[in-house]
C-alpha positions as CSV (number, residue, x, y, z in Angstrom):
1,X,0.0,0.0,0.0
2,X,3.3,2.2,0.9
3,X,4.1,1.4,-2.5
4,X,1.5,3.1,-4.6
5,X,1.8,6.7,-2.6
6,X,3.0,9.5,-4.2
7,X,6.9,9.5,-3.0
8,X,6.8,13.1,-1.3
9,X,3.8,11.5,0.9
10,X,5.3,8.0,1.1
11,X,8.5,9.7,2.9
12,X,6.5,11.1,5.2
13,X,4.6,8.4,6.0
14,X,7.7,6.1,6.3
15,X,9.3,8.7,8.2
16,X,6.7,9.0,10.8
17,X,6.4,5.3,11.0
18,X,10.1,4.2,11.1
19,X,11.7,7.1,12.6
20,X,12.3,6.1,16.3
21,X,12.9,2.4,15.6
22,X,15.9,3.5,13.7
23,X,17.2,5.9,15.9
24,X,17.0,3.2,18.6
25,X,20.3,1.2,17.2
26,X,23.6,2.4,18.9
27,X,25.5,2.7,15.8
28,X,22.6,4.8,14.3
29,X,22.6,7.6,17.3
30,X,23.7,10.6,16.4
31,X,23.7,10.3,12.8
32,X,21.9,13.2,10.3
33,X,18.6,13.6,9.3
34,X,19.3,12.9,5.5
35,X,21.1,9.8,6.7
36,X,18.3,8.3,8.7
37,X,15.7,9.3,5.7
38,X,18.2,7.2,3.3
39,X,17.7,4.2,6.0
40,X,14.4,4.7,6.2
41,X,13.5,4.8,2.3
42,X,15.2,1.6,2.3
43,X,13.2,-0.3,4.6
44,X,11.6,-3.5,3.4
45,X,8.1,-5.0,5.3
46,X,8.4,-8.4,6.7
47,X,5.3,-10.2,8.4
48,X,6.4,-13.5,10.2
49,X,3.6,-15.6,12.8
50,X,4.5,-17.7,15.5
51,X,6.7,-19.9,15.5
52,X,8.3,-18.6,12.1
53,X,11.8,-19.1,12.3
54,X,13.4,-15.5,10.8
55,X,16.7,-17.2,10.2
56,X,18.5,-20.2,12.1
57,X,22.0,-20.4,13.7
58,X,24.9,-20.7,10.8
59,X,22.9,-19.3,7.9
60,X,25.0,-16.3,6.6
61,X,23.5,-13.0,7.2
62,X,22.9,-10.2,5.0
63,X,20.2,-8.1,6.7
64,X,19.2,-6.5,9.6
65,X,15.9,-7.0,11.3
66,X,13.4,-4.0,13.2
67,X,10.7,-4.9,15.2
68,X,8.2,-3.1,14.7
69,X,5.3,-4.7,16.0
70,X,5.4,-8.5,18.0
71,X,8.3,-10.3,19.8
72,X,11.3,-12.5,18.8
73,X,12.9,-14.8,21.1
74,X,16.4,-15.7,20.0
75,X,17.3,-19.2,20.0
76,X,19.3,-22.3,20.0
77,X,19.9,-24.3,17.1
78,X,17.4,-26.9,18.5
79,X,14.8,-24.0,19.8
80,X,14.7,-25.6,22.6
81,X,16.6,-22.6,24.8
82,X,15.4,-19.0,24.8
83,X,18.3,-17.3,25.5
84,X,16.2,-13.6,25.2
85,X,13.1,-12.0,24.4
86,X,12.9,-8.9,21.9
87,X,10.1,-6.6,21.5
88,X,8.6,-3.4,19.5
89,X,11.7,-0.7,19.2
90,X,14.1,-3.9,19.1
91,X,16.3,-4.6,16.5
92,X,19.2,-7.8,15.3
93,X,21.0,-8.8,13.1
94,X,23.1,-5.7,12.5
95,X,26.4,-7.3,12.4
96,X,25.5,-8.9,9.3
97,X,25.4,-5.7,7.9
98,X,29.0,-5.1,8.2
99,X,30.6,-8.1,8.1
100,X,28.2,-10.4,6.0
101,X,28.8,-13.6,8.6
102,X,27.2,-16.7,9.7
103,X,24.2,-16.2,12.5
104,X,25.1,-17.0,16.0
105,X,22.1,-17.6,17.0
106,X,18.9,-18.8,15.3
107,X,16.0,-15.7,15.6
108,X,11.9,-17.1,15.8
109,X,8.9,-15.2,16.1
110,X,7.0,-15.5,19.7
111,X,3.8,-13.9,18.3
112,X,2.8,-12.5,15.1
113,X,5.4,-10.2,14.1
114,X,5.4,-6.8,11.8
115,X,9.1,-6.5,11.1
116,X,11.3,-4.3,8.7
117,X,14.7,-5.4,7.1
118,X,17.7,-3.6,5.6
119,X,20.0,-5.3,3.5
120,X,23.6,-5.0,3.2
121,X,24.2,-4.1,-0.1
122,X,21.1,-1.3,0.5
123,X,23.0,0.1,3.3
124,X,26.4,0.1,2.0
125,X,25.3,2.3,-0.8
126,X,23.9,4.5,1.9
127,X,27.2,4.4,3.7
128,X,29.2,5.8,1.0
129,X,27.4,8.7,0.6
130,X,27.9,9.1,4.8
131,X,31.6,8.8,5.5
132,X,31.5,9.8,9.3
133,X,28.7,7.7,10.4
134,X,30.4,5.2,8.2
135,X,33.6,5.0,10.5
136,X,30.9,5.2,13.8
137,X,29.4,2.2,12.6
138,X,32.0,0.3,11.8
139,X,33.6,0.7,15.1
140,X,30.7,-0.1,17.2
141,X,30.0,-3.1,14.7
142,X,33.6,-4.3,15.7
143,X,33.4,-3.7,19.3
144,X,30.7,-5.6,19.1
145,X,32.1,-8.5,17.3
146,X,34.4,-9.0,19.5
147,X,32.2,-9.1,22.8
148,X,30.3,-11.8,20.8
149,X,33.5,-13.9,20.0
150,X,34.9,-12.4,24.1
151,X,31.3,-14.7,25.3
152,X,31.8,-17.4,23.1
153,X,35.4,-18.6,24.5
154,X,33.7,-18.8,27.8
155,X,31.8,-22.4,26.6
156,X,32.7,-25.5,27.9
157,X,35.8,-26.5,25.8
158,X,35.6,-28.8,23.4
159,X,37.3,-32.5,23.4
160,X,40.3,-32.6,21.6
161,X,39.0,-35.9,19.9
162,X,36.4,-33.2,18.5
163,X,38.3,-30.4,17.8
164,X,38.6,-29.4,14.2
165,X,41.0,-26.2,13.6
166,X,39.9,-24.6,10.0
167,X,41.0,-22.1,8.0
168,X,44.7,-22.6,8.8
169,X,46.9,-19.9,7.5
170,X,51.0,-19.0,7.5
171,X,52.8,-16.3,6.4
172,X,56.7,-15.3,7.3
173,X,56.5,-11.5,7.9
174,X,59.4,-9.5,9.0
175,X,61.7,-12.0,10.8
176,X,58.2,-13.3,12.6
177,X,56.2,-16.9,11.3
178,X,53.0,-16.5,11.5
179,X,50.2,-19.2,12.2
180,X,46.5,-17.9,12.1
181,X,43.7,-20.5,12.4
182,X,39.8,-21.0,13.5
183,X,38.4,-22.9,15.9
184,X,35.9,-25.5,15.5
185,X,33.0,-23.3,15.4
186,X,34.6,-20.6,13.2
187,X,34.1,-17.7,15.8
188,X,37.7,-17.3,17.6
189,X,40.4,-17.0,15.9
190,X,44.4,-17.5,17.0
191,X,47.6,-16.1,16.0
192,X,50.8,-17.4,17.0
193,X,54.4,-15.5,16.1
194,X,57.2,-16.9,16.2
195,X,60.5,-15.7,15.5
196,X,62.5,-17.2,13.0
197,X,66.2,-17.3,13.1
């Protein structure tokens, strides 16, 4: 219905409608009015019931999610374990904005849900045209990143009979060998140096 407005009256609209959900992200606060009009413009309508899974631990991620109407619970891979609830003004996903990775967790909706998505290649082209808020962003969305992979090397460790190290990597860099490599989930990563002689 959005769709068929005249665009000067389907701004406002969406505007009006979308305004305060988007100002609500972190990485959003602060940033111009023509910045969050771009985000806005951009925003796709998503209707999901219950029990609708949104997308599932390990599926690689290239949008972001706003609630705007009904609750999420965020998951284990099994559903069994709600590790936390989401509401109206809520938001996820956003790190697959930046850095186009696997889901951590798996995201279903509790109720029926009225959500809105942005996509990474949407907001990208956004970004360029915002170089400051570009460089805000992508710091929070690292910070971030790395609190997720900080909580995940608190699990219980994993038997060495079912470890499995991916992604193995060396390089001889000034004087120094270095190893880089993945764990078995893929979400902390090592470096060893060494110094060669």
């Amino acid at each position: 219905m959005l769709e068929e407005l005249p665009s000067s009256l389907k701004l406002k609209v969406a505007l009006h409608l979308n305004k305060d959900i988007i100002e609500k992200v972190p990485m959003f606060r602060g940033a111009s009015e023509e910045f969050i009009r771009q985000i806005v413009l951009n925003l796709k309508a998503v209707l999901y019931t219950p029990g609708d899974y949104i997308f599932r631990k390990g599926e690689m991620g290239d949008q972001m999610y706003f609630i705007s109407r009904g609750k999420v619970e965020i998951v284990s891979e099994d559903g069994g374990t709600v590790f936390a609830t989401l509401s109206e003004g809520g938001f996820f996903g956003e790190i697959a904005l930046l850095f186009s990775s696997e889901r951590t967790a798996s995201v279903r909706a509790a109720e029926y849900c009225d959500l809105y998505t942005l996509d990474k290649f949407t907001f990208d082209n956004v970004l360029q045209k915002f170089p400051e808020i570009a460089e805000q962003v992508h710091a929070m969305a690292e910070e971030r990143r790395q609190k997720t992979i900080a909580e995940k090397r608190n699990l219980p460790a994993v038997a060495a009979q079912n470890a499995r190290i991916e992604n193995i990597h060396l390089s001889h860099e000034q004087g120094k060998v270095l190893l880089n490599w993945q764990d078995v989930a893929g979400v902390t990563g090592y470096q060893v140096a060494r110094m060669s002689r």
